[in-house]
Backbone as CSV, one residue per row, in Angstrom:
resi,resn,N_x,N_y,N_z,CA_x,CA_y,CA_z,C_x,C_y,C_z
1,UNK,141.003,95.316,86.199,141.303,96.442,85.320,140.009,97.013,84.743
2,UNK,139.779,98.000,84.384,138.565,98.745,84.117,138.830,99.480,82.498
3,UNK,136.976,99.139,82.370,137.772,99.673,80.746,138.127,101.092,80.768
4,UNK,138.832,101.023,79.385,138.985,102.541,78.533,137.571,103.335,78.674
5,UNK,138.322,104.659,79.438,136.921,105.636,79.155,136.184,105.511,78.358
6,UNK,136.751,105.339,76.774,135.936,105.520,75.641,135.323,104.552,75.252
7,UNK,135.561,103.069,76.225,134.810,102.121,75.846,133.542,102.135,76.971
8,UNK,134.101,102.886,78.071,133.088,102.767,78.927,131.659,103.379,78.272
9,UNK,132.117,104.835,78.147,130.972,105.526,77.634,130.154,105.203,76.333
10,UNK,130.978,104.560,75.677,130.229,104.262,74.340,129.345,102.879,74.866
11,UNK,129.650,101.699,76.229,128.845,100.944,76.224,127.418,101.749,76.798
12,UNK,128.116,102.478,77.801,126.946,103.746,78.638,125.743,104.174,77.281
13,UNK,126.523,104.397,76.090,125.395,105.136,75.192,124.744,104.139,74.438
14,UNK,125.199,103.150,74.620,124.683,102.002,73.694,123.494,101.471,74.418
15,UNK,123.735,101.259,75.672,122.356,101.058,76.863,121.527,102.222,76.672
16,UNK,122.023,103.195,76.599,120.667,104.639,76.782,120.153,104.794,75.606
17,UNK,120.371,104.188,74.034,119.759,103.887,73.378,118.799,103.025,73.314
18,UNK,119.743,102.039,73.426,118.327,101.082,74.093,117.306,101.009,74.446
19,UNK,117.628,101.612,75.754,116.657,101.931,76.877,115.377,102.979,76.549
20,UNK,116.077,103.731,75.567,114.976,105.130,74.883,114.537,104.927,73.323
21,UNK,114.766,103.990,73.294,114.493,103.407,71.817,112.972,103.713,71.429
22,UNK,112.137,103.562,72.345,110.720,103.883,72.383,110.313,104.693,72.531
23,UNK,110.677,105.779,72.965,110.650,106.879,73.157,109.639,108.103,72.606
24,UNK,109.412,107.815,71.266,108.432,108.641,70.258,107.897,107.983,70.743
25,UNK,107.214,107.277,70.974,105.839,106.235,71.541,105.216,106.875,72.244
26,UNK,105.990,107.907,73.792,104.894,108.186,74.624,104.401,109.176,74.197
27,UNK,104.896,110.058,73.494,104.317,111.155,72.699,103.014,111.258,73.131
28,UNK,102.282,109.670,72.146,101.177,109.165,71.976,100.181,109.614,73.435
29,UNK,100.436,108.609,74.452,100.442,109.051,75.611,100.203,110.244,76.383
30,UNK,101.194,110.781,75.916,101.378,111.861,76.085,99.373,112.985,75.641
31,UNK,99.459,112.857,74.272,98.406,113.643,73.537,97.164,113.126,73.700
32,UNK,97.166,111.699,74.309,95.572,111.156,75.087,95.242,111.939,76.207
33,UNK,96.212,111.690,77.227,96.313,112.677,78.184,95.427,114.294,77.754
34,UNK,96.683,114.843,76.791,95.655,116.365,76.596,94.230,116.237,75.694
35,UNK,93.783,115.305,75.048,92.858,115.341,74.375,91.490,115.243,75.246
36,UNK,91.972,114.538,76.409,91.010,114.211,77.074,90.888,115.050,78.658
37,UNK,91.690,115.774,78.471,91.612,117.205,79.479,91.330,118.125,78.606
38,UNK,91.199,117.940,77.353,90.492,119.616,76.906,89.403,118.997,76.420
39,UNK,89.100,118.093,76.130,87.202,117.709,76.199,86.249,117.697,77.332
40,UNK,86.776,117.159,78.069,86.197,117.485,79.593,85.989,118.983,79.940
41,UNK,87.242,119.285,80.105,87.286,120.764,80.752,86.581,121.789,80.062
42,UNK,86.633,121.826,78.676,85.897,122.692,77.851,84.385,122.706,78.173
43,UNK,83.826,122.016,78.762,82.359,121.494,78.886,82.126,122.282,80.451
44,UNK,82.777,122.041,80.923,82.792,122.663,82.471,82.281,124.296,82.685
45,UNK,83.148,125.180,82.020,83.123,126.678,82.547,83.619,126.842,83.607
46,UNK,83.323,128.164,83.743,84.478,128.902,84.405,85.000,128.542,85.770
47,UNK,86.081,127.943,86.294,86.614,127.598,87.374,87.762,128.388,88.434
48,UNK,87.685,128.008,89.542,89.003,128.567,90.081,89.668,127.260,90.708
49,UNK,90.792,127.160,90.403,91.861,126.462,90.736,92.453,126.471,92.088
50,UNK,92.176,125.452,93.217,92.195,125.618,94.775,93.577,124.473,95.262
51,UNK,94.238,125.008,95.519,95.465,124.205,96.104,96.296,124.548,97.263
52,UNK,96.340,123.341,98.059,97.300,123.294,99.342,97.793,121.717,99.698
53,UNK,97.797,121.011,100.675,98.588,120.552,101.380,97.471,119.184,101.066
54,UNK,98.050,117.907,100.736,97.227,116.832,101.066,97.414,116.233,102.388
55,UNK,98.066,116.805,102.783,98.171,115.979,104.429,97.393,116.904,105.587
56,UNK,96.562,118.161,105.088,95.885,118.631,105.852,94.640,118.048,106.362
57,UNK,94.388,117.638,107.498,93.714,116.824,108.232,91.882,117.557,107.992
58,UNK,90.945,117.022,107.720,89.591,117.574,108.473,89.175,117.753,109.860
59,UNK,88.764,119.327,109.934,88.928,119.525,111.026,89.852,120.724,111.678
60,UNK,90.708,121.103,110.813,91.828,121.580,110.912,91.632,122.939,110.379
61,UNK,91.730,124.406,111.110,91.415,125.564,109.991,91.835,125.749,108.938
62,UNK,93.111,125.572,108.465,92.973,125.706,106.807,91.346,124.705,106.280
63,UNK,91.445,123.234,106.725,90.697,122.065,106.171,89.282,123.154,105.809
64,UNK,88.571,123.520,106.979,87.889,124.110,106.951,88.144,125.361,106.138
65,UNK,88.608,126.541,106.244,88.592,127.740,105.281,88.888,127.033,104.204
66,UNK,89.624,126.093,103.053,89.572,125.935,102.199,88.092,125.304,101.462
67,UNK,86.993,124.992,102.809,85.700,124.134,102.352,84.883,125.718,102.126
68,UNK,84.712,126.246,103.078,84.158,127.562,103.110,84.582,128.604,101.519
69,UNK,86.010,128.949,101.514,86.156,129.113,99.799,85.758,128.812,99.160
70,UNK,86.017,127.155,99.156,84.901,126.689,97.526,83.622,126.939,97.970
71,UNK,83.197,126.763,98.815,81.625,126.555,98.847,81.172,128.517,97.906
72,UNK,81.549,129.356,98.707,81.600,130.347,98.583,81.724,130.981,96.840
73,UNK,83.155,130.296,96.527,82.904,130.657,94.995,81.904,129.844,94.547
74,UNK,81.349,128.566,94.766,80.320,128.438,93.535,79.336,128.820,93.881
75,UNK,78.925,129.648,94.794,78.112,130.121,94.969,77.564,131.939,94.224
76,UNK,78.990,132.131,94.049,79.643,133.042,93.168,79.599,133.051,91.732
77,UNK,78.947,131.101,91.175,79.190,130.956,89.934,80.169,130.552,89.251
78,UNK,81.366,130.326,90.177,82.446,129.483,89.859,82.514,128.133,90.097
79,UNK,82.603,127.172,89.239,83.464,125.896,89.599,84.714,125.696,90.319
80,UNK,84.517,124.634,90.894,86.425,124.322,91.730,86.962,123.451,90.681
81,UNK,88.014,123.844,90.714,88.772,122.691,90.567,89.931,122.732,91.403
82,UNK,90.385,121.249,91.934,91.208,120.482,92.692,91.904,119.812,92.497
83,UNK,92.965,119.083,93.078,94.168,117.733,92.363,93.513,116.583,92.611
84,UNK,91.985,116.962,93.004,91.231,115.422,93.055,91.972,114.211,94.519
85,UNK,92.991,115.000,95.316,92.758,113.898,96.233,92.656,114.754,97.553
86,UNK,93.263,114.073,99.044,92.823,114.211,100.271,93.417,115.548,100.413
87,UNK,93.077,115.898,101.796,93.799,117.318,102.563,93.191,118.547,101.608
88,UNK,93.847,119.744,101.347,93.259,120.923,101.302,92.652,120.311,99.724
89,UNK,92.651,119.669,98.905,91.848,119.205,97.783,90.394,118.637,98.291
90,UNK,90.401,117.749,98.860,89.294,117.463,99.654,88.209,118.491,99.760
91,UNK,89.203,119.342,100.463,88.330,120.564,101.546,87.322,121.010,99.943
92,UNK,88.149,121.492,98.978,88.010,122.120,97.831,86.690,121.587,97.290
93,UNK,86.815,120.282,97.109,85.763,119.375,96.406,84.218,119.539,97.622
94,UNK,84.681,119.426,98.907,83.806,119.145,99.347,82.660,120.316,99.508
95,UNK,83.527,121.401,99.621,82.986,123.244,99.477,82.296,123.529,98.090
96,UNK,82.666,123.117,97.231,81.542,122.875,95.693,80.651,122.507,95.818
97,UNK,80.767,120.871,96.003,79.686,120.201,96.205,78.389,120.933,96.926
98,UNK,79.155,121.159,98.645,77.762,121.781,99.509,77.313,123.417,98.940
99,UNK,78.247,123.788,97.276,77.537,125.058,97.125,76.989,124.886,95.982
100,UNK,77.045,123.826,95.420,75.898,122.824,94.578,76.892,123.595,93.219
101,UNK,78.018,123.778,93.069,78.889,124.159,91.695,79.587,122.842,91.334
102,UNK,80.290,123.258,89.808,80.910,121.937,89.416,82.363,121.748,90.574
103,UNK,82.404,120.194,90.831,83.077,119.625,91.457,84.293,118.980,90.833
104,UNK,85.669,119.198,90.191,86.425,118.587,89.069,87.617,118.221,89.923
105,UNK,87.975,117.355,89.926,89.456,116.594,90.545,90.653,116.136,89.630
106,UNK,91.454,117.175,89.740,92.082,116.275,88.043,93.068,115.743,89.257
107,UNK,92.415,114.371,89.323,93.648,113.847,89.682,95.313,112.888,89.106
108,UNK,96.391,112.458,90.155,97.386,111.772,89.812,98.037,110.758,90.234
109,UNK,98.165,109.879,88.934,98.651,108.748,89.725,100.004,108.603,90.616
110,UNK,100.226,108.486,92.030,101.259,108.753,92.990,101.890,107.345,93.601
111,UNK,102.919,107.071,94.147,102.742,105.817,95.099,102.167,106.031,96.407
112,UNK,102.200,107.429,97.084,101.433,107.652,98.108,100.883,109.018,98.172
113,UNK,99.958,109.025,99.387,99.268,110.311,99.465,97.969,110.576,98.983
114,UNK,98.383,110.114,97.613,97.135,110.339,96.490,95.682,109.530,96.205
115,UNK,94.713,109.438,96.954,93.571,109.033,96.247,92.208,109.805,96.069
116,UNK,91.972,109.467,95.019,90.556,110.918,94.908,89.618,110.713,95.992
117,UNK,89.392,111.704,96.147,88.314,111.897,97.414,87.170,112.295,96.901
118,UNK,86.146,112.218,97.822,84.543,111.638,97.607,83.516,112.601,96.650
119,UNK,84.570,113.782,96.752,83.250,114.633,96.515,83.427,115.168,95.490
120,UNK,84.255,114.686,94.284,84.400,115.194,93.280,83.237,114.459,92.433
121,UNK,82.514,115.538,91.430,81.819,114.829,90.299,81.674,114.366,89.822
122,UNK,81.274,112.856,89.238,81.908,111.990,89.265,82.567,111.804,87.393
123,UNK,81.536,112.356,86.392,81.610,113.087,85.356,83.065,114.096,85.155
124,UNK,83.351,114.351,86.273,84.204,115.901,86.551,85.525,115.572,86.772
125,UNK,85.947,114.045,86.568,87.362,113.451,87.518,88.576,112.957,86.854
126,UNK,89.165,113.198,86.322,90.513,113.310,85.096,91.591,112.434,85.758
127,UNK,91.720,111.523,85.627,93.010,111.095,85.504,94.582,110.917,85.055
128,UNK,95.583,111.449,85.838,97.095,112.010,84.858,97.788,110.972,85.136
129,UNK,98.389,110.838,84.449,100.150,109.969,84.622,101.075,110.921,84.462
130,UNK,101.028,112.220,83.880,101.630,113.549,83.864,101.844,114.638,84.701
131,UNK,102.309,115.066,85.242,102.097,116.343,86.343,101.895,117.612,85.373
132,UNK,102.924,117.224,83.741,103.087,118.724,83.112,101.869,118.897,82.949
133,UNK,100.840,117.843,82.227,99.871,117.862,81.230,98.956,118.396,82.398
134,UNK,98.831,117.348,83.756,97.744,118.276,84.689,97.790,119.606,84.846
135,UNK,98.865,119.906,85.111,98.948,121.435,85.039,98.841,122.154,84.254
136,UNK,99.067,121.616,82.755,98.336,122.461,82.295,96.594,122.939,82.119
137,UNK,96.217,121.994,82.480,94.589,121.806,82.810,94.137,122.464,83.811
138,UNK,94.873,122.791,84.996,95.192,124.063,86.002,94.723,125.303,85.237
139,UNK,95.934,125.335,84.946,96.014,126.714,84.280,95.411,127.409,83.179
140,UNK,95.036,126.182,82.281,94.053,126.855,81.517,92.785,127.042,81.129
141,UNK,91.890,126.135,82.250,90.959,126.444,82.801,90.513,127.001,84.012
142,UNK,91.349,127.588,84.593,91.439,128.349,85.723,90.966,129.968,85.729
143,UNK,90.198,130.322,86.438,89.801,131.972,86.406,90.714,132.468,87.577
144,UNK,91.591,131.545,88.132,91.975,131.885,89.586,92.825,130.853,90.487
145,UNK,93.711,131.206,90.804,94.446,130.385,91.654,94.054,131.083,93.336
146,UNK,93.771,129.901,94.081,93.679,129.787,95.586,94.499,128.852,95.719
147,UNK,95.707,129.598,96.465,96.737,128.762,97.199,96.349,128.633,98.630
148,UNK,96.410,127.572,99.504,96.012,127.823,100.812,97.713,126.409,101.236
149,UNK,98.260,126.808,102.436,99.396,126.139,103.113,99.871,124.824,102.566
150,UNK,100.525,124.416,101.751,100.865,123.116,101.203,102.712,122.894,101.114
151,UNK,103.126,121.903,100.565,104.251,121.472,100.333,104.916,122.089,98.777
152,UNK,105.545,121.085,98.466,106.806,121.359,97.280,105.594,121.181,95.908
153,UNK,104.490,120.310,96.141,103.633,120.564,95.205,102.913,121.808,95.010
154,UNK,102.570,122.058,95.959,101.456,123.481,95.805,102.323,124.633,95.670
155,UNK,103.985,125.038,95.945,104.640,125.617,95.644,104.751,125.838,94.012
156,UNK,105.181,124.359,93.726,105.632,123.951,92.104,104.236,124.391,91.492
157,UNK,103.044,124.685,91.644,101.894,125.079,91.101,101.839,126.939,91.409
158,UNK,102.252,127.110,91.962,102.110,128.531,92.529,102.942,129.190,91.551
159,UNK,104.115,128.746,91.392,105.212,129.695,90.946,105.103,129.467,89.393
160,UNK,104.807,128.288,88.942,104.422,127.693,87.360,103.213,129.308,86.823
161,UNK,102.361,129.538,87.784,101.332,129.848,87.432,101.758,131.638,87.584
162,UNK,102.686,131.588,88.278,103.187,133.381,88.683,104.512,133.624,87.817
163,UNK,105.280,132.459,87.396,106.345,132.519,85.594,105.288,132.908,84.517
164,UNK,104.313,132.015,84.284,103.270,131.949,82.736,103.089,133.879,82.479
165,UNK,102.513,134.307,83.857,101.863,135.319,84.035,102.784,136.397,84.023
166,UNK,104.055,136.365,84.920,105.238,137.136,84.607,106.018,137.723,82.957
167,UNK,105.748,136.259,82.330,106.347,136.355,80.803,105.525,136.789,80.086
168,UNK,104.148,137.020,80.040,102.948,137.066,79.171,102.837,135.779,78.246
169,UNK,102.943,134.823,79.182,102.413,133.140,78.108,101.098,133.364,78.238
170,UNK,100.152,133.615,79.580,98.920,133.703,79.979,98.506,134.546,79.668
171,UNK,97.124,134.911,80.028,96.305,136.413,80.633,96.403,136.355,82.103
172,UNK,96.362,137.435,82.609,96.812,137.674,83.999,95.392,137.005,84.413
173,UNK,95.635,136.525,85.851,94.466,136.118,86.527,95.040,136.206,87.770
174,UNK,93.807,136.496,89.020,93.777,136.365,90.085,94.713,135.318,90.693
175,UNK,95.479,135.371,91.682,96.453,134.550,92.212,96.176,135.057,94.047
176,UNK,95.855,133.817,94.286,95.639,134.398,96.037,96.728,133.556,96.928
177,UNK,96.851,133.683,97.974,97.982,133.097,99.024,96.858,133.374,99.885
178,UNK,96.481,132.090,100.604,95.355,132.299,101.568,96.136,131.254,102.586
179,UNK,96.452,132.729,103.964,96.935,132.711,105.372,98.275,133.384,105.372
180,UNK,97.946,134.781,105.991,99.251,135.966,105.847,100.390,135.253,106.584
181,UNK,99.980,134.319,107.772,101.079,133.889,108.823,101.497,133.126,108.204
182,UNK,101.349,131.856,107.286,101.840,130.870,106.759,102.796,131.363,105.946
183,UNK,102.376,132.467,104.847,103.174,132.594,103.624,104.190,134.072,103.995
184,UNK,104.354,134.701,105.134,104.754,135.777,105.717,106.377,135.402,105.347
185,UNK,107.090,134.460,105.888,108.109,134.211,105.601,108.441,133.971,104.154
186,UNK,107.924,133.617,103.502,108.115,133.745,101.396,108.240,134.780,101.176
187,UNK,107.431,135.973,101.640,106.953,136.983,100.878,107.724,137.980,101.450
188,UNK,108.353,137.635,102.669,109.686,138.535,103.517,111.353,138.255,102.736
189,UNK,111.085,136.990,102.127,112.058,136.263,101.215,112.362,136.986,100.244
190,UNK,110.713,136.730,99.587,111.202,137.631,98.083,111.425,138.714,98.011
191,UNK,110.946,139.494,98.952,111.217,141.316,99.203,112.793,141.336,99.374
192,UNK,112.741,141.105,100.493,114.321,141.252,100.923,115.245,140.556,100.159
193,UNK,115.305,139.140,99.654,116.616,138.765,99.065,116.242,138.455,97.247
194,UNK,115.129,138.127,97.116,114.663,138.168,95.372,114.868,139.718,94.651
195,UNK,114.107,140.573,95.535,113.710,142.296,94.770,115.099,142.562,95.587
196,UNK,115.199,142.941,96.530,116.139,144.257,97.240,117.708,143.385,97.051
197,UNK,117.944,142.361,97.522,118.995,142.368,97.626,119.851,141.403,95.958
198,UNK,118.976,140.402,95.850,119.550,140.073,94.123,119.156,141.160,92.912
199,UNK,117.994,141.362,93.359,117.584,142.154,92.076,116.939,141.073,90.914
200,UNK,116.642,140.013,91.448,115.893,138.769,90.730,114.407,139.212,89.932
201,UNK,113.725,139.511,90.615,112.954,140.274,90.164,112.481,141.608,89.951
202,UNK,111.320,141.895,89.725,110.888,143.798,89.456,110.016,144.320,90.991
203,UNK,109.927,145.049,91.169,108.990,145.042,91.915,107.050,145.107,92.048
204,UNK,106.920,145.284,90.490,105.441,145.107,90.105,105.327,143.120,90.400
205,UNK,106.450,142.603,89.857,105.915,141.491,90.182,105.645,140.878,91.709
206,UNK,105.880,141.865,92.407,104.851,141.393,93.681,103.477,141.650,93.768
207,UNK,103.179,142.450,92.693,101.597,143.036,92.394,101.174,141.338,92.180
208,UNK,101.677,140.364,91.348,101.175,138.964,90.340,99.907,138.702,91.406
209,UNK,100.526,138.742,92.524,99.308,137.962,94.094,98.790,138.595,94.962
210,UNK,98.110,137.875,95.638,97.269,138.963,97.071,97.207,137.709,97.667
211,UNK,97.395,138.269,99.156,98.177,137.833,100.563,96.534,138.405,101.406
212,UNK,95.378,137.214,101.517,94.538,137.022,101.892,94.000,136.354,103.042
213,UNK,93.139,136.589,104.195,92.514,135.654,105.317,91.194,134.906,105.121
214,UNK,90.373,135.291,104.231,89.321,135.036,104.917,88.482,135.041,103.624
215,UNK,87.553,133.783,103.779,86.605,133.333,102.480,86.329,134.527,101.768
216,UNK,85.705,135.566,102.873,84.976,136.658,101.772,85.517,137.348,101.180
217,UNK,87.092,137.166,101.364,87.870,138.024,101.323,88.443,137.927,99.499
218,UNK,88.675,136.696,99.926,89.088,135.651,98.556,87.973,136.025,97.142
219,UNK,86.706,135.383,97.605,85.554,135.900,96.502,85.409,137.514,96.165
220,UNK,85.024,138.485,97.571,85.140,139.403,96.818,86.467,140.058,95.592
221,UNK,88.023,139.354,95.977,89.028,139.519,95.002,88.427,139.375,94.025
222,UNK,88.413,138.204,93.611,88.012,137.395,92.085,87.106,138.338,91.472
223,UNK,85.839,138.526,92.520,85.030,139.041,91.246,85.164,140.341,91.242
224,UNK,86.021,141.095,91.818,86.418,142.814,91.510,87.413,142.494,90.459
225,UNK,88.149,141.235,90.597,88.976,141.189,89.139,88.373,141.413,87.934
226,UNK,87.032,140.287,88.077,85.946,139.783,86.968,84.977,140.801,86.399
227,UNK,84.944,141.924,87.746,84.266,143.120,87.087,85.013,144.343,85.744
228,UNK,86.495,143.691,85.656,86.914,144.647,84.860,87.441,143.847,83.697
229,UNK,87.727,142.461,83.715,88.146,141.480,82.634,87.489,140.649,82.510
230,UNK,87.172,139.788,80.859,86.721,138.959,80.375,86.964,137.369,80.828
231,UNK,86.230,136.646,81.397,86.338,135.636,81.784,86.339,134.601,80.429
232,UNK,87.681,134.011,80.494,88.016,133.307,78.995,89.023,132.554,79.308
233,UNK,89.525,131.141,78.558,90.859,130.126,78.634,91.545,130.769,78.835
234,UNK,92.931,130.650,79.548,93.826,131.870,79.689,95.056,131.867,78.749
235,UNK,94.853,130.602,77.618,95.916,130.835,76.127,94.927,129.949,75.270
C-alpha cells in the first residue's frame, strides 16, 4: 500500500529541506568566484572574447582561422580571451600568444573535454565551478564576441550575449559568426521562422551580428566598430 499523497509529499519536502539546508552557504562561493574574476580581469584591458567547438582538432580550418584571428587581433591591440581549454579555445590562446597579446583562459571545471591548454598566460588563467559567473567575465570584459563553429556551449554563449544586447543590459558590441556555410542554416532559421513566420523577433535584431570569412575580415569589423565607440566594461 502506498502512502497518502499528502504524506508522500510532505516526506518529499522534508528531504528537500534537508538537502538545501545549506544553501545560503554557496552564495559565499558563489562571490569568491566574482571577486576574483573582476580583479584579474580589470588588470588585463581590452579583450575580444573567441569561442567555438572544443573538439575542433589542430590542423583543421576553423583550428587554424581561429589561430590566425587571435593572432591578428592582438596585433590590433586586443587581448583574447578564451574558455581556457582544447579545440577552437586552444586555437584562440595559441593566436595571442604568437601575436605577443594578453593570453586569458577563463577556464571550467567539466568531467570531460575540458583541460586548459598550453598557451594561456599563465597569470591570465581563472578558474570556474560556475558557467553563470564565467560568463559573466565573457561579457564584461569583452570588446567583442568571435563565434567560430561549436556546440550547445558556444551557442549558449552566443545568444546570452545577443539577449544582454537585445534588452539594453549591455553596450552594444561587435558580435561576429565566423564561417557563412556553418552558420547559413541558423540564420535561414531565424529569418524565415523567428522574424517572418513567428514574428519572435524585430528585424533590426538581425543587425546584433555579422556573418564573416576571413581573419581580416573579422579585425577590420572590430576596429570600424572601435572607430566610432568608446572602448569600456560593457555594464
Amino acid at each position: 500500500m502506498t502512502d497518502h499523497p499528502s504524506t508522500y509529499f510532505a516526506t518529499r519536502r522534508d528531504e528537500w529541506k534537508k538537502r538545501n539546508s545549506k544553501d545560503s552557504w554557496v552564495v559565499f562561493k558563489i562571490m569568491a568566484e566574482f571577486v576574483e574574476g573582476f580583479e584579474k580581469m580589470a588588470e588585463i584591458g581590452p579583450c575580444v572574447s573567441i569561442f567555438g567547438s572544443a573538439r575542433t582538432q589542430p590542423g583543421t580550418p576553423y583550428y587554424e582561422l581561429a589561430t590566425e584571428i587571435a593572432k591578428k587581433l592582438t596585433q590590433a591591440g586586443f587581448g583574447v580571451i578564451s574558455g581556457g581549454g582544447p579545440g577552437i579555445m586552444e586555437a584562440a590562446n595559441k593566436g595571442a600568444k604568437a601575436g605577443g597579446g594578453a593570453s586569458v583562459g577563463l577556464n571550467i571545471e567539466l568531467p570531460f573535454e575540458q583541460h586548459s591548454n598550453p598557451y594561456i598566460d599563465p597569470d591570465k588563467e581563472i578558474d570556474f565551478n560556475y558557467f553563470f559567473v564565467r560568463k559573466v567575465m565573457f561579457v564584461r570584459y569583452a570588446q567583442g564576441f568571435v563565434v567560430l563553429p561549436g556546440g550547445f556551449g558556444t551557442l549558449d554563449e552566443l545568444f546570452e550575449a545577443l539577449t544582454l544586447i537585445q534588452t539594453v543590459k549591455i553596450e552594444r558590441f561587435p558580435v561576429v559568426l565566423v564561417g557563412s556555410e556553418f552558420w547559413a542554416g541558423l540564420i535561414d532559421w531565424l529569418k524565415k521562422v523567428l522574424l517572418e513566420k513567428e514574428k519572435n523577433i524585430s528585424p533590426k535584431d538581425l543587425d546584433l551580428f555579422q556573418v564573416l570569412d576571413t581573419a581580416d575580415e573579422v579585425v577590420e569589423y572590430i576596429n570600424q566598430f572601435y572607430s566610432k565607440h568608446i572602448i569600456r566594461p560593457n555594464f
